[in-house]
C-alpha positions in Angstrom: 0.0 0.0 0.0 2.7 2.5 0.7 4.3 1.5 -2.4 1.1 2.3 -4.2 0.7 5.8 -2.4 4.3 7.3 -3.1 3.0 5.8 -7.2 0.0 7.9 -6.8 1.5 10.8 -5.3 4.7 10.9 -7.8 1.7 11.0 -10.6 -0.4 13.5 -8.6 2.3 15.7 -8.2 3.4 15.5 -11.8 0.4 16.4 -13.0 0.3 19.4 -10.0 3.8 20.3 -11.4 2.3 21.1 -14.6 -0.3 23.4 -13.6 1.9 25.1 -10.9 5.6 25.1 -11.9 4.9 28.3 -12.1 5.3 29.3 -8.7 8.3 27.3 -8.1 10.6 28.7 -11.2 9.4 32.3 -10.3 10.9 31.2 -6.7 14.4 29.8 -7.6 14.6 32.3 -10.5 13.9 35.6 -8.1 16.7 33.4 -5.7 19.1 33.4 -8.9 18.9 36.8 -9.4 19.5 37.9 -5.8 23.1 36.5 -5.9 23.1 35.1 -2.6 25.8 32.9 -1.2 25.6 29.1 -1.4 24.6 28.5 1.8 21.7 31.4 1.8 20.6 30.1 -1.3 20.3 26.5 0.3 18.9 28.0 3.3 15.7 29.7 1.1 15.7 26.6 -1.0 15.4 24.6 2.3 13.0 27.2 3.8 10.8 26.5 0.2 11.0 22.7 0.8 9.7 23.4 4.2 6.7 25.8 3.7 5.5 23.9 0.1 6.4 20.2 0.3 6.5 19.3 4.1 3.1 19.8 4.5 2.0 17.3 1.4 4.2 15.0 2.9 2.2 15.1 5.7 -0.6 14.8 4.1 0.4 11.7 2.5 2.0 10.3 5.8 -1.3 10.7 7.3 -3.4 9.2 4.5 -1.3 6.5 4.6 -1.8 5.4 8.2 -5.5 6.4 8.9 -6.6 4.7 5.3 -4.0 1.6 6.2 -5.5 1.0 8.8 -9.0 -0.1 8.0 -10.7 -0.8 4.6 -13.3 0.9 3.0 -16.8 -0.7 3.5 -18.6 -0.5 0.5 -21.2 2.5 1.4 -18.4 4.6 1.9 -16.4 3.4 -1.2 -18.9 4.7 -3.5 -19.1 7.9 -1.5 -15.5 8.9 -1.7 -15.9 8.1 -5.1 -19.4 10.5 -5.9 -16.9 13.2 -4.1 -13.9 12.5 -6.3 -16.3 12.2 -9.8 -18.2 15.6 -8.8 -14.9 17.5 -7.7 -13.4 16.7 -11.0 -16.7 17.3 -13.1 -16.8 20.2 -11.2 -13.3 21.2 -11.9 -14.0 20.6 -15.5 -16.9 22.4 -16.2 -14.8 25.6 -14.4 -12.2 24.6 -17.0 -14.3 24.6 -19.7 -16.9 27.6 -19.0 -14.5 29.9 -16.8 -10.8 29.0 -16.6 -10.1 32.4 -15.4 -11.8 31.9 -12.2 -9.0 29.4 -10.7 -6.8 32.1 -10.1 -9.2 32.9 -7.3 -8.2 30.9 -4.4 -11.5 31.1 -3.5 -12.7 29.1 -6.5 -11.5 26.3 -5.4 -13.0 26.3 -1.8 -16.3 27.1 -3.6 -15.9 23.9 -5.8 -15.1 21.5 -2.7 -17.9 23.1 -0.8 -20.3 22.6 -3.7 -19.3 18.8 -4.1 -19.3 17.7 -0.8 -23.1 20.0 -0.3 -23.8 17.5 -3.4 -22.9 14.6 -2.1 -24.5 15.2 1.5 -27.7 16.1 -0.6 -27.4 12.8 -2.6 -26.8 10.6 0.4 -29.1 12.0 2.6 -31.9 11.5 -0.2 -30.8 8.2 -1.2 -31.0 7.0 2.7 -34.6 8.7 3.1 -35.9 7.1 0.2 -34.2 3.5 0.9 -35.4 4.2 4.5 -38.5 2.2 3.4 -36.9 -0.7 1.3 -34.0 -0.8 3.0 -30.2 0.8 3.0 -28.1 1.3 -0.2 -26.1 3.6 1.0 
């Protein structure tokens, strides 16, 4: 399983690499250009490493020992997966109708927001209506 999250998370941030290697060459350029001396350049580059990537690696870290631990049962399998499919359908449709709106951090708060409201709505429907023939979800 660990070996399977690093996989995932080497592809994930690839792909994140894409959208945001912006911020990252603007970074080390602006760095460059100040002319510092080896070990203040390591220091800010260590300083980066800390403020950007620690934290995903905690991320991960943590993902990897809560979601280790125990198994999915199947209800919640297809809920984490209703999330995932309407956070991306709602990423695309932004992509496709109003790209300019991600460089608003609030965009994407508004787009998690809106899929897990979404999904609570669908659950919460599909468990009053099974309610009478029993649980589906």
């Amino acid at each position: 399983m660990l070996a399977a999250t690093v996989a995932l998370a080497l592809a994930a941030n690839t792909y994140e690499l894409l959208c945001t290697a912006g911020f990252p060459m603007v970074f080390t350029r602006v760095l460059t250009l100040a002319e510092l001396s080896t070990p203040a350049y390591y220091g800010y580059l260590a300083f980066y490493n800390a403020v950007y990537v620690l934290p995903m690696l905690a991320i991960v870290v943590v993902f990897v020992v809560t979601l280790g631990a125990r198994k999915l049962k199947g209800d919640e399998a297809r809920i984490l997966k209703l999330l995932s499919g309407l956070m991306m359908l709602a990423l695309g449709l932004v992509l496709l109708l109003a790209p300019e709106t991600l460089s608003h951090p609030l965009t994407a708060l508004a787009l998690i927001l809106a899929a897990l409201a979404v999904t609570a709505l669908v659950v919460w429907l599909a468990r009053r209506t099974n309610a009478l023939s029993g649980p589906t979800l």
